[in-house]
C-alpha positions in Angstrom: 85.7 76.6 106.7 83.8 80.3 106.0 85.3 82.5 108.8 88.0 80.3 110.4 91.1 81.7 111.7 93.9 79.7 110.5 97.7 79.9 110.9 100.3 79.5 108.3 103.4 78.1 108.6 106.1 81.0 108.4 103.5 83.8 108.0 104.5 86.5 110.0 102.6 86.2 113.6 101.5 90.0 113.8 99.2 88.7 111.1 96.2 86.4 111.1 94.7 85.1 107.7 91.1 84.8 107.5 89.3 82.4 105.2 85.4 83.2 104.3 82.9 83.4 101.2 82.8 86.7 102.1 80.2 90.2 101.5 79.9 91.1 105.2 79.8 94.9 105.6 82.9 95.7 107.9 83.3 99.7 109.4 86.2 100.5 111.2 87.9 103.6 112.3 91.3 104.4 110.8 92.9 106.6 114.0 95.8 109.4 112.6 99.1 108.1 111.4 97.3 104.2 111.7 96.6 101.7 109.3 94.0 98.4 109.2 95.1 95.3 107.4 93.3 92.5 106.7 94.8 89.3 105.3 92.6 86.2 103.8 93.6 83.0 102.5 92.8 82.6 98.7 93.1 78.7 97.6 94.8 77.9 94.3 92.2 79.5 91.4 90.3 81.2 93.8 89.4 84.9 93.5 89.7 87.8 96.1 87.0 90.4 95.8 86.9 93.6 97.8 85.2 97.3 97.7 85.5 99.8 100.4 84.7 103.2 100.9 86.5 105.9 103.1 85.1 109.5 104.4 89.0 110.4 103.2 91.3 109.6 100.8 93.1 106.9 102.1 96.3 105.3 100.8 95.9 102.0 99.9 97.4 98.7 98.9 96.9 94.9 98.2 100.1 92.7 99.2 101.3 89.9 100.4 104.3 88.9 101.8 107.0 87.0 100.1 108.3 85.1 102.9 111.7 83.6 101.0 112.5 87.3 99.6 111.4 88.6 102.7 109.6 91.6 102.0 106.2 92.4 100.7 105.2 92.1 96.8 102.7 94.8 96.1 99.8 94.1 93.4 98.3 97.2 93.5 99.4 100.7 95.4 100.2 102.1 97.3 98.1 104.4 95.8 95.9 107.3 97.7 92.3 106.3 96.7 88.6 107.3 98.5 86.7 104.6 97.5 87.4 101.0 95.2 89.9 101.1 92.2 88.5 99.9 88.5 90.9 96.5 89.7 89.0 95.1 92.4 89.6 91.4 92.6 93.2 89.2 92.2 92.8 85.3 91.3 95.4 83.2 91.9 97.2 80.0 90.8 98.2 78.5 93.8 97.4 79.3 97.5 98.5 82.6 98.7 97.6 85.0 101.6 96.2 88.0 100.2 96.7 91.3 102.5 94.5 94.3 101.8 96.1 97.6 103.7 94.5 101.3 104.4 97.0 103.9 106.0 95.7 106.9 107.1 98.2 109.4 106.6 95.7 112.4 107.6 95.5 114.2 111.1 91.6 113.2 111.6 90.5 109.6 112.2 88.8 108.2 109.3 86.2 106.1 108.3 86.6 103.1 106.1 83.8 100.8 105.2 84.9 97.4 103.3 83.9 94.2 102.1 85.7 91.4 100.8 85.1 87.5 100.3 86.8 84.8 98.1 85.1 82.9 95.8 85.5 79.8 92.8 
C-alpha cells in the first residue's frame, strides 16, 4: 500500500500518517517561527529510516503521540541539528505512527531536504 494515505482511529486529525517503502527526495521550505511534520505508519517489526539536510540548524525531533497519556512521547530531541543524527532509524514491536518534526526557530526561511521510508 506504498504511498497511501490512511486514517487511524483516534490519531489526532491535524495529522495524516503516510505508509511507503520510502527513499524519495522531499525539499521543502521551513518559513520563520514554522515547523514541517511528517508522520508514517510503521507495522509491528518494521523499521523507520530517515536523513535530511537543512541550509540551518534546525531543531528537530522524532515522536509520536501517545493517545491514552495524551501527550507526545519523544524518541529523539528535541535537539538543534543541521543535518541527520548518528540514530537514524527506530524499529518497532507493534504498529505505531512515527512523527518526524523540524521547527525552524530562526528569522530566515530554511531549507530542509529529507528522506524517509519503512522497511522489513
Amino acid at each position: 500500500m506504498a504511498g497511501a494515505l490512511i486514517s487511524l482511529f483516534a490519531y489526532p486529525a491535524q495529522h495524516s500518517a503516510i505508509e511507503r517503502a520510502g527513499g524519495e527526495l522531499v525539499e521543502k521550505t521551513i518559513m520563520p517561527g514554522k515547523m514541517h511534520e511528517e508522520c508514517l505508519l510503521v507495522r509491528a517489526n518494521q523499521q523507520l529510516h530517515y536523513e535530511f539536510d537543512a541550509s540551518v540548524d534546525v531543531e528537530f525531533n522524532v515522536h509520536y503521540h501517545d493517545v491514552t497519556l495524551g501527550r507526545i512521547i519523544y524518541l529523539f530531541g528535541p535537539s538543534l541539528v543541521g543535518s541527520t543524527p548518528d540514530m537514524k532509524g527506530y524499529r518497532v514491536q507493534e504498529s505505531q505512527v512515527l512523527c518526524l518534526m523540524w521547527n525552524n526557530t530562526h528569522a530566515e526561511a530554511i531549507r530542509l531536504e529529507y528522506s524517509l521510508g519503512v522497511s522489513q
